[in-house]
ChimeraX commands (.cxc) that place a marker at each C-alpha (Angstrom):
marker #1 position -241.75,-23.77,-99.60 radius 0.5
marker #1 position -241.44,-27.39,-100.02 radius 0.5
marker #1 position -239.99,-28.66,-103.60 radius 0.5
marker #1 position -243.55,-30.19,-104.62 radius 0.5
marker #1 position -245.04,-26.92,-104.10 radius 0.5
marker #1 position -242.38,-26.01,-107.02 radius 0.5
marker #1 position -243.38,-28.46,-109.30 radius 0.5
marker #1 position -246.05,-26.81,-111.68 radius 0.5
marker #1 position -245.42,-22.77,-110.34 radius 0.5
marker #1 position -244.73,-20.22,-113.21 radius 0.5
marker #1 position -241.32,-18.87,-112.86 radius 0.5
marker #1 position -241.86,-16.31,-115.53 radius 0.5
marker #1 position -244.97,-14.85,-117.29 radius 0.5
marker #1 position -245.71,-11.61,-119.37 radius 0.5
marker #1 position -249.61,-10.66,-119.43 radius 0.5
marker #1 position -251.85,-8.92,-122.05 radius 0.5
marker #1 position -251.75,-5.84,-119.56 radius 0.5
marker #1 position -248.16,-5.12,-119.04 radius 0.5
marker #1 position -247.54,-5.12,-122.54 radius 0.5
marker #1 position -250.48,-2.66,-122.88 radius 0.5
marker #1 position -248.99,-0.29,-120.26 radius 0.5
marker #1 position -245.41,-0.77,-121.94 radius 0.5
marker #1 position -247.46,0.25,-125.32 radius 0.5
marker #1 position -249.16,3.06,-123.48 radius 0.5
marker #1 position -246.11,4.74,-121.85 radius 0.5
marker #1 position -243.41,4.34,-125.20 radius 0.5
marker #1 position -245.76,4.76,-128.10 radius 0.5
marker #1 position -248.67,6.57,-126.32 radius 0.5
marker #1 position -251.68,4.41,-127.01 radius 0.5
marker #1 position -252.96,1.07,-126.14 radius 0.5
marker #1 position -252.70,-1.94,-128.98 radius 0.5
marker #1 position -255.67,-3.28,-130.89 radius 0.5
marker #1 position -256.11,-7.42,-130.48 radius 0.5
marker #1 position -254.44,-7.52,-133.95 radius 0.5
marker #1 position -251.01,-6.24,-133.30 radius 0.5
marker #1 position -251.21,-7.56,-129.93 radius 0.5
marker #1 position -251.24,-10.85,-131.72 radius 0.5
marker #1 position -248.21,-9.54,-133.31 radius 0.5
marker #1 position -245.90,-8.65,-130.76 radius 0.5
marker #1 position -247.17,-11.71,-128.69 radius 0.5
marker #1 position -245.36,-13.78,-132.48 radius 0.5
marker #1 position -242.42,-11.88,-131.66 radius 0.5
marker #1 position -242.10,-12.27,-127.89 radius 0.5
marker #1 position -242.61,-15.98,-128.81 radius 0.5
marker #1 position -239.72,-15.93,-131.68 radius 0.5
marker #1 position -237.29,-13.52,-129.48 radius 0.5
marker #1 position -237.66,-16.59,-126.25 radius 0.5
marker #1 position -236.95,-19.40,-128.76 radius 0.5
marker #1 position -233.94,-19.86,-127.19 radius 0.5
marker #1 position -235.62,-19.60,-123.86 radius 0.5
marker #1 position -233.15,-22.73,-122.63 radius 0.5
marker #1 position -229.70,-20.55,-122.86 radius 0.5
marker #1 position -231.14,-17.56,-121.11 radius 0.5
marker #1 position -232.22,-19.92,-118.14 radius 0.5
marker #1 position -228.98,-22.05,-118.82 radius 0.5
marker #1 position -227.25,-18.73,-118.31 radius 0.5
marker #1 position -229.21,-17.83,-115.24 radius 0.5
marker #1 position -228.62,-21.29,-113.65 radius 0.5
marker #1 position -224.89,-20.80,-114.28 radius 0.5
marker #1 position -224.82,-16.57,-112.48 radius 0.5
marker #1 position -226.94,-17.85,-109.72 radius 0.5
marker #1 position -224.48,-20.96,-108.53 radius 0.5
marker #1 position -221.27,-19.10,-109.27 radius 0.5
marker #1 position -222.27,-15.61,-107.63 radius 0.5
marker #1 position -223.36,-18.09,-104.59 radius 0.5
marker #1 position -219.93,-19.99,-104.61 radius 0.5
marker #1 position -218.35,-16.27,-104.03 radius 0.5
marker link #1:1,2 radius 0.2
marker link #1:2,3 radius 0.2
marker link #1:3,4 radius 0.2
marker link #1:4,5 radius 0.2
marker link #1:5,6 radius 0.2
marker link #1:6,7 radius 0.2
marker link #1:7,8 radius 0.2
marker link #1:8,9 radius 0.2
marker link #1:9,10 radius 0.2
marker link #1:10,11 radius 0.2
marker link #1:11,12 radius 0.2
marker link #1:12,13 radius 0.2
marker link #1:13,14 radius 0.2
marker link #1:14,15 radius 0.2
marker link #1:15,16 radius 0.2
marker link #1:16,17 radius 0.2
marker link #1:17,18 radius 0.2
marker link #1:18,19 radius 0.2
marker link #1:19,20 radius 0.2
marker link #1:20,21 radius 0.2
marker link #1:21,22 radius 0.2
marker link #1:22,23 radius 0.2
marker link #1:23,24 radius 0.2
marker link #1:24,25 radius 0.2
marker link #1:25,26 radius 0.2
marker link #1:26,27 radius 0.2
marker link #1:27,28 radius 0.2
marker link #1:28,29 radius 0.2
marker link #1:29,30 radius 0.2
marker link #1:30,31 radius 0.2
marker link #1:31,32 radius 0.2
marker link #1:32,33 radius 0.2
marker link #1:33,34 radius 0.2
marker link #1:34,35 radius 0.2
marker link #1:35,36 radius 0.2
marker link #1:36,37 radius 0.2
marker link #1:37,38 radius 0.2
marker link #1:38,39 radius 0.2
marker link #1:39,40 radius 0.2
marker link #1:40,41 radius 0.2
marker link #1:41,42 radius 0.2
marker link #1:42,43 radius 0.2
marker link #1:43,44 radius 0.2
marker link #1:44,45 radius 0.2
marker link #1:45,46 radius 0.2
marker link #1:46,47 radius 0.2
marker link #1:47,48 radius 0.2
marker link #1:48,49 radius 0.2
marker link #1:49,50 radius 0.2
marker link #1:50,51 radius 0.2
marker link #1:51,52 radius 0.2
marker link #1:52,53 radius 0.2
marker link #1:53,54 radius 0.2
marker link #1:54,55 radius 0.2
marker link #1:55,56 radius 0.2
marker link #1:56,57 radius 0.2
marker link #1:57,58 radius 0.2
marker link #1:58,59 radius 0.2
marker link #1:59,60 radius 0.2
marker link #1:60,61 radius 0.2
marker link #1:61,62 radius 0.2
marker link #1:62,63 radius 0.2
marker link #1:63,64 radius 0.2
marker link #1:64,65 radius 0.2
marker link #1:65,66 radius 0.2
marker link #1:66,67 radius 0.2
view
């Protein structure tokens, strides 16, 4: 795939649906719109620091592949 191809691709996305399954298989039941809204505020606060995680993935990636 050439690098321009790159340039506007999702590298990482979460959709309404897998966090219903997720809700459906650990607590049993789907979620209403309002605490979907509500763990979607969380998911949102908990990747604040969404720069170290990929920071820290750049850094595994290129050392693992100097090995």
């Amino acid at each position: 795939m050439k690098g321009k191809n790159l340039k506007n691709r999702t590298i990482f996305s979460i959709t309404k649906k897998e966090v219903q399954n997720l809700a459906k298989e650990k607590v049993e039941r789907f979620l209403d719109e309002i605490e979907l809204k509500e763990v979607q505020k969380r998911i949102e606060f908990g990747l604040e620091c969404w720069e170290d995680v990929i920071i820290y993935a750049i850094k595994d990636v290129l050392s693992s592949k100097s090995k």
